[in-house]
C-alpha positions, -999 to +999 in steps of 0.1 A: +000+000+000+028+023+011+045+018-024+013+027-042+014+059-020+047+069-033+036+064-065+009+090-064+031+115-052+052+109-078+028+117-101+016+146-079+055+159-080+053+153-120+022+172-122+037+202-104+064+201-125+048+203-159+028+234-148+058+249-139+067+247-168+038+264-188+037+296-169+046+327-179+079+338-181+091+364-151+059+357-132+065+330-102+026+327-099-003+337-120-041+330-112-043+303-137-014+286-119-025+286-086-058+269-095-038+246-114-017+237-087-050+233-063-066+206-087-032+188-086-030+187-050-070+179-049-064+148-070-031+136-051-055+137-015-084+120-036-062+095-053-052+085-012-084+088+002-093+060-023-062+038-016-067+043+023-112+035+017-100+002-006-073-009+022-097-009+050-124-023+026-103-059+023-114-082+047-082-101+049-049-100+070-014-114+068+000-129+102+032-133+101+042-150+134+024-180+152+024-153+183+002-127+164-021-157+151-028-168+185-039-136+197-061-133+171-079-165+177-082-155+213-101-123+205-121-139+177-134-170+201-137-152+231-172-135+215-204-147+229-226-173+218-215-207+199-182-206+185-172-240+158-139-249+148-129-267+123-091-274+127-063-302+121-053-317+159-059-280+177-023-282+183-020-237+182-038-240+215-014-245+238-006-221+264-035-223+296-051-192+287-061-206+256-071-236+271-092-224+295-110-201+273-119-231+255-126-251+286-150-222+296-170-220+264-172-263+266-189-259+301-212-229+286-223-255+257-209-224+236-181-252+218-184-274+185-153-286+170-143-308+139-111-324+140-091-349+124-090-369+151-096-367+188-067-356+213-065-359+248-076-322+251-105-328+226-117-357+250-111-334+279-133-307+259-163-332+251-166-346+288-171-307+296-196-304+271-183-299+237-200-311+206-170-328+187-168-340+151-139-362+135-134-364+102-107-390+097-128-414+083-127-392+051-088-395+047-085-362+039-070-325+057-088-301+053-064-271+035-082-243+053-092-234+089-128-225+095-135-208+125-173-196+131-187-170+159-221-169+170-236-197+152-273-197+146-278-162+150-279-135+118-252-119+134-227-154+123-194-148+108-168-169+097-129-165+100-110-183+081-075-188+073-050-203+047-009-201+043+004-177+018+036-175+010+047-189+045+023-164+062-014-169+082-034-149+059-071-147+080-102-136+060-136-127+081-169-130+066-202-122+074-236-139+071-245-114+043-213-122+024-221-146+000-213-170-013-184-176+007-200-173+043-229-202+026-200-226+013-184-220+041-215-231+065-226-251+041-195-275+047-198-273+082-237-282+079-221-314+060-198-325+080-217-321+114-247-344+098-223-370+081-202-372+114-236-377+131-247-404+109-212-421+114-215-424+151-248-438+143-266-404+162-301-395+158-306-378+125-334-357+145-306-338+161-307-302+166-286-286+130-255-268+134-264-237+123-265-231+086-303-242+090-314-221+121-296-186+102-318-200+072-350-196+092-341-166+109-336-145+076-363-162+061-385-147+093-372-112+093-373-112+050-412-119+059-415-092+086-402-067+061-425-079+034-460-079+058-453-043+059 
């Protein structure tokens, strides 16, 4: 972004310079000048305004160190209501603040996780009262890391986060951000009910949430409508 910034004032300098160049000779400044000189200067705070507007407009980050990452993840499960996780073995959480974050949210029946395969902590996290889903039987790792915040409530978003170029890049997405928010709880919708049906679980069971955000804009699209 910063190089894209010099770049304008470049331009902006360039500009300058060619104006300087057309105006009359002996006079430093004429009218004509000036305002040519404030359009130049209007474009080059413009031209930022828009670079700085699209910046914050991305709704991905790099993380470049495990350290940053993990403080990320803190902030992002520590909001209220369900949180599910779809990860590998869980093996980032691993100082005791993290754990216990996620041992508080287990005993709040605020925890779902998918993993490859259960770990100790996992088992610890399900006799607490996490909902936990393997998918090992699938032979397959998932490439991405899903991470999902208030489930089941229009408010859902979804983090979720891929290497690039040796880096954490973390995207978030919100329930309104489609399609990638409805593949992204689509899959999770999948997985929960084929995980269920592998353990042989009642296919009556309550959904994950893709369904429940389903009904709830479906509701509030009919409020709007009756009026």
């Amino acid at each position: 972004m910063f190089l894209r910034y010099f770049g304008h004032f470049g331009t902006f300098a360039s500009l300058i310079g060619l104006v300087f160049t057309i105006k009359p000779e002996g006079k430093l400044t004429t009218p004509g000048i000036v305002v040519l000189m404030c359009l130049c200067f209007l474009s080059l705070v413009l031209a930022i305004y828009e670079e700085i507007k699209l910046y914050k407009s991305k709704k991905g980050k790099v993380y470049s160190s495990k350290e940053s990452v993990r403080n990320y993840m803190y902030k992002w499960i520590s909001q209220e209501g369900v949180t599910f996780i779809f990860s590998r073995d869980l093996s980032w959480v691993s100082d005791e603040e993290m754990k216990n974050l996620f041992r508080n949210k287990a005993r709040s029946r605020e925890l779902k996780l998918c993993v490859s395969e259960s770990i100790p902590f996992v088992s610890e996290l399900a006799e607490l009262g996490a909902e936990i889903h393997t998918y090992k039987q699938l032979d397959y790792t998932l490439k991405t890391r899903f991470t999902f915040v208030r489930v089941g409530r229009l408010d859902s978003k979804v983090a979720i986060g891929r290497d690039v170029n040796g880096n954490h890049y973390i995207e978030e997405f919100k329930a309104t951000d489609e399609p990638v928010f409805s593949i992204a709880s689509d899959l999770m919708e999948v997985l929960s009910r084929s995980n269920r049906l592998f353990k042989g679980e009642d296919k009556g069971e309550s959904k994950t949430g893709n369904s429940e955000i389903k009904r709830a804009v479906s509701s509030r699209m009919g409020q709007y409508s009756s009026h």
